[in-house]
N, C-alpha and C positions, 0 to 999 in steps of 0.2 A: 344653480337652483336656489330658489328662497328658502327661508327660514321652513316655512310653513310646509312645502314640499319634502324638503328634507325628513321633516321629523314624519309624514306619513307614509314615506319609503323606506327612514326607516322602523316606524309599528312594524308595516308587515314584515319585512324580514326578521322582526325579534319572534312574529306569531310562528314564522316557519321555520326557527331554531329548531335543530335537535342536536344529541352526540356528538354526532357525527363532525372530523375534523373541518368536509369541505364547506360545510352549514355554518359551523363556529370562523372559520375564515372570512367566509363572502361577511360574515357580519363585521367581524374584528376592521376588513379591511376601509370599510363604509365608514364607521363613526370615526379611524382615523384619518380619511381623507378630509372630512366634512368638519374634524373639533376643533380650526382657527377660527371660521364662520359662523359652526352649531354647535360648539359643542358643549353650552351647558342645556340646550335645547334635547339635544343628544342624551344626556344625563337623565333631564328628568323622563325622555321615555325609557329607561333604563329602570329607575326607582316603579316605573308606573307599571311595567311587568312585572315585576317585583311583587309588586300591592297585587292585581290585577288578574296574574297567571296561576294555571291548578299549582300544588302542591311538586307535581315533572316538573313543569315550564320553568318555574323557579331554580329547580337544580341547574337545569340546562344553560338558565342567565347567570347563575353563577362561573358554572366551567367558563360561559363567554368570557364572562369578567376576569378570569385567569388567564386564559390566553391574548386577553386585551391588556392585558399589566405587562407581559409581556414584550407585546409588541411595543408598547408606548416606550417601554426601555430601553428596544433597538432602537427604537426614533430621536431618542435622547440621545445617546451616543451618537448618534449620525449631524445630529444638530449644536453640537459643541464648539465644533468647529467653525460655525458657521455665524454663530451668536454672536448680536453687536447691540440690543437693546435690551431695560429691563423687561416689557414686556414679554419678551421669548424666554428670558430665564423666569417668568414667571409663569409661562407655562410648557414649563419643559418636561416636565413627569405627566404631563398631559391627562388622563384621567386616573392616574394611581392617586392624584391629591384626592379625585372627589371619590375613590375608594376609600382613603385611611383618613378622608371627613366622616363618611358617612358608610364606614364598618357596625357599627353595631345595629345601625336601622337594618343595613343590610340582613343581616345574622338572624333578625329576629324574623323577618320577612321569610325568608330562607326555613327556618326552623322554628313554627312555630310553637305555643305553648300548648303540651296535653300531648295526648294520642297521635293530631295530624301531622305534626313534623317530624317524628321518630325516623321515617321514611330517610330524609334527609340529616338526622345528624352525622350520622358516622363519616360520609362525603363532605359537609360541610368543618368537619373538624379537621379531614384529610388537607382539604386547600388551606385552609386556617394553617394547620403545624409546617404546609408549603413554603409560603409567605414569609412563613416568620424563620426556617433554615435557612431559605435564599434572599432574606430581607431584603423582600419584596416591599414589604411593611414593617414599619418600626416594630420590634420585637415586643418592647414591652405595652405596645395598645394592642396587638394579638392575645396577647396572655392574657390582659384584663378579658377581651370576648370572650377566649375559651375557658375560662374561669366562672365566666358568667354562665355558660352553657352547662358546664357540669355542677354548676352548684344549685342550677333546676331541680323543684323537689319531684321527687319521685311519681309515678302515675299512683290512683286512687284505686285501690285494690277494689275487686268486683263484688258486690254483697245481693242481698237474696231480693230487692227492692226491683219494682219494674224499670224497664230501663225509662228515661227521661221523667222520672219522680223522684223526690226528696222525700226520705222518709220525716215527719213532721208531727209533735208533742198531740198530746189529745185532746179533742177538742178544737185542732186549729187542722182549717184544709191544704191536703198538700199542694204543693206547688215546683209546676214543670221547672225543668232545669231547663238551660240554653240547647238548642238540638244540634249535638256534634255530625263532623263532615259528613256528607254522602262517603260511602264506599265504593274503590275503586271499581270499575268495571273489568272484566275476565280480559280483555284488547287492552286498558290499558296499564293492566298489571303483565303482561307480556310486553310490552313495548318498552314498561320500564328495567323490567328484566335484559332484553336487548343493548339499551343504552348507559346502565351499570358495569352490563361487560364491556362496551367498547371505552366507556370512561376511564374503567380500572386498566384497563389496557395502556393509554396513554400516563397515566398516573406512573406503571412501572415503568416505561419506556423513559418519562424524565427523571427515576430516580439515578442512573447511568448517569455520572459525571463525570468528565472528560477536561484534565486539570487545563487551564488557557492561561498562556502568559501575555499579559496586557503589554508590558513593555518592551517586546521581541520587534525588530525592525520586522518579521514578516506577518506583521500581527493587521487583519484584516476585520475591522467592524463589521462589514458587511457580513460576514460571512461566520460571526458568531452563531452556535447554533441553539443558546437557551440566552435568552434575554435576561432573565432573572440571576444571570451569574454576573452583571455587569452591575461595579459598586453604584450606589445613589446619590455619594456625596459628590458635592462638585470641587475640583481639584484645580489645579496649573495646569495638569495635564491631559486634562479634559479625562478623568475619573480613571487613569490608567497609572501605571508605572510603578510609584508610594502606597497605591489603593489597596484595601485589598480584592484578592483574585479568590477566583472560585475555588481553588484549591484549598484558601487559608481559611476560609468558611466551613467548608467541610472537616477540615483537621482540627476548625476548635469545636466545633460539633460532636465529633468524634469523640477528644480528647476529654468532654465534659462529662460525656458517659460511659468514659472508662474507669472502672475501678483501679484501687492499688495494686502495685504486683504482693501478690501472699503466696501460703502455701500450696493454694489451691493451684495456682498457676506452678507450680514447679512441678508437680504429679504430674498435671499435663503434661508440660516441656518431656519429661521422664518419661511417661509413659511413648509419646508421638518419640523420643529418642531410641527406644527398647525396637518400637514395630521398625523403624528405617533399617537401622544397625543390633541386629541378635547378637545375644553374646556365642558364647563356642559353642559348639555344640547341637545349637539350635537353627533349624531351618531360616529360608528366608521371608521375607514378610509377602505374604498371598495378595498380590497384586488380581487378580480374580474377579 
């Protein structure tokens, strides 16, 4: 297909994005057939739902984008092997660059300022703190975003003035303020209800990590089953063996918010020792 076909095949599939994992695949799978060919073509209709779609649409192109960083990373690994020019190492993360170029346009699209984006922060901060455990994206340009998100002032508390007027000195006439979004419809504040649960659903499903040793002779890329556990630096070994593994990620993760041992933890130890093994005298601990 041409350029031109491409990018109107794929609009409509972005327009008929939802939740839904098999919707977010057929898409996932499309722009990375088509990103040797289209794919900064690919990109900008990406950016242009982004601009373009309600306040859903945009959640929806997000989660896309998640499971598209994804995918591009088992691509990468599959393609290491096979790399003999600069051109292919240059686009080997395939659209995770034009993600961690154009992260904050994102974010702002996503969530925007005042009242309408509210909808969307708390999801939007969820993929954000994703990203940045399974450095998917450089950690500290994550931090800068959600940094910036939280340090959004506060909404304008509600005062006794009609709504879409500024209260205004005497003598001068008042003047309308900007007219904030329509309100959602009763369909499709249900729909979005719908597609929260089934998002949050896959959100916990990937929090479950399942440690993988990269440099086990029975070690099968194909058959990785989260993309974002595969390191991003390029190695010797084509990103395995020396790298680190999902495991080591999660254990400095862990290890960074864990506190010191004091004497709070030794009660516990004490106490969880007392209920296993009573002393004499005393019954067994009520398994119940």
């Amino acid at each position: 297909m041409d350029p031109f076909e491409v990018r109107m095949q794929f609009l409509a599939l972005l327009k008929r994005l939802t939740a839904s994992q098999q919707s977010i695949q057929k898409v996932v799978g499309f722009a990375v057939k088509y990103f040797p060919s289209c794919g900064e073509d690919i990109w900008e209709c990406i950016i242009e739902g982004f601009e373009k779609g309600s306040i859903n649409a945009r959640i929806n192109v997000l989660y896309f984008l998640d499971s598209l960083c994804e995918t591009c990373l088992v691509v990468k690994s599959q393609q290491k092997a096979h790399r003999s020019g600069s051109s292919e190492k240059r686009n080997a993360n395939l659209y995770v660059d034009f993600v961690a170029r154009d992260l904050t346009k994102i974010v702002d699209l996503v969530v925007p300022q005042g009242r309408q984006g509210l909808p969307n922060l708390v999801s939007t901060k969820q993929i954000l703190e994703r990203w940045r455990s399974k450095r998917i994206l450089d950690p500290q340009k994550v931090d800068e975003v959600v940094l910036s998100l939280n340090s959004r002032t506060t909404l304008e508390l509600p005062t006794t003035s009609p709504p879409n007027v500024r209260t205004a000195p005497p003598n001068v006439p008042n003047v309308a303020a900007p007219p904030s979004p329509p309100p959602l419809s009763r369909n499709e504040v249900l729909r979005r209800i719908e597609e929260d649960r089934e998002r949050h659903k896959r959100l916990r499903e990937r929090r479950w990590v399942q440690p993988i040793s990269y440099s086990a002779p029975s070690f099968n890329p194909n058959s990785v089953p989260l993309a974002s556990f595969l390191p991003l630096s390029d190695g010797p070994q084509g990103g395995y063996g020396d790298e680190e593994a999902a495991v080591d990620i999660e254990f400095e993760n862990e290890w960074e918010t864990t506190s010191d041992w004091n004497e709070d933890d030794i009660e516990v130890v004490t106490e969880e020792r007392e209920l296993c093994f009573p002393r004499e005298g005393e019954g067994p601990m009520d398994l119940s």
